[in-house]
Structures are given as structure tokens and as C-alpha cells.
C-alpha positions as CSV (number, residue, x, y, z in Angstrom):
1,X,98.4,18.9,294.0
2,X,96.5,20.3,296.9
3,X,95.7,24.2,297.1
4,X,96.3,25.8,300.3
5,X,95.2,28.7,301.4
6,X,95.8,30.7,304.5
7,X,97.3,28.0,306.4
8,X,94.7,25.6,305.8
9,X,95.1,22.4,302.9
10,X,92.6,21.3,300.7
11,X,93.5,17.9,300.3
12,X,95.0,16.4,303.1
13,X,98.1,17.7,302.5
14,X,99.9,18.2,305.8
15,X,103.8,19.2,303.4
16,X,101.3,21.8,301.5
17,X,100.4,23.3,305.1
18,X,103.8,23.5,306.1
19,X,104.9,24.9,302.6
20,X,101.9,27.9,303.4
21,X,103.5,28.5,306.6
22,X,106.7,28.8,305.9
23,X,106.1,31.3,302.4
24,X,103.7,33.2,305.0
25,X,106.8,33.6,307.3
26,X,108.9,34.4,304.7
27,X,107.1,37.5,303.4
28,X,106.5,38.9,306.9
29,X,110.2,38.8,307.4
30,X,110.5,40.5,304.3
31,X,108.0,43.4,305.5
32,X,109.5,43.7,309.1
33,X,113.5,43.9,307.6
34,X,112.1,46.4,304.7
35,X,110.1,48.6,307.8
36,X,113.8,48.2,310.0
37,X,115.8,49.0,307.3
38,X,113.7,52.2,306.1
């Protein structure tokens, strides 16, 4: 399994890139509903 980091795969692994992204997005949505919310 690749390790990605940032955004950016080690490995060629275009599916690990998309999986940073998306966990990336995920916590930002996370912090901005928390800050609307409080």
C-alpha cells in the first residue's frame, strides 16, 4: 500500500490521492460545521 501524505502519493497511487483528498475534505467540513454550530 502506498502512503500519502498531504495530497501527494508515494507510489503511484492515483485511488490513494483521491482517498487523501477526500479525508482532507472531510475534516474541514467537520471544523467549519463545529465553528457554525458554536
Amino acid at each position: 500500500m502506498s502512503y500519502c501524505y498531504g495530497g501527494y502519493g508515494y507510489g503511484g497511487n492515483s485511488y490513494g490521492n483521491n482517498f487523501a483528498l477526500i479525508v482532507v475534505l472531510f475534516i474541514l467540513l467537520i471544523i467549519v460545521g463545529a465553528a457554525f454550530y458554536c
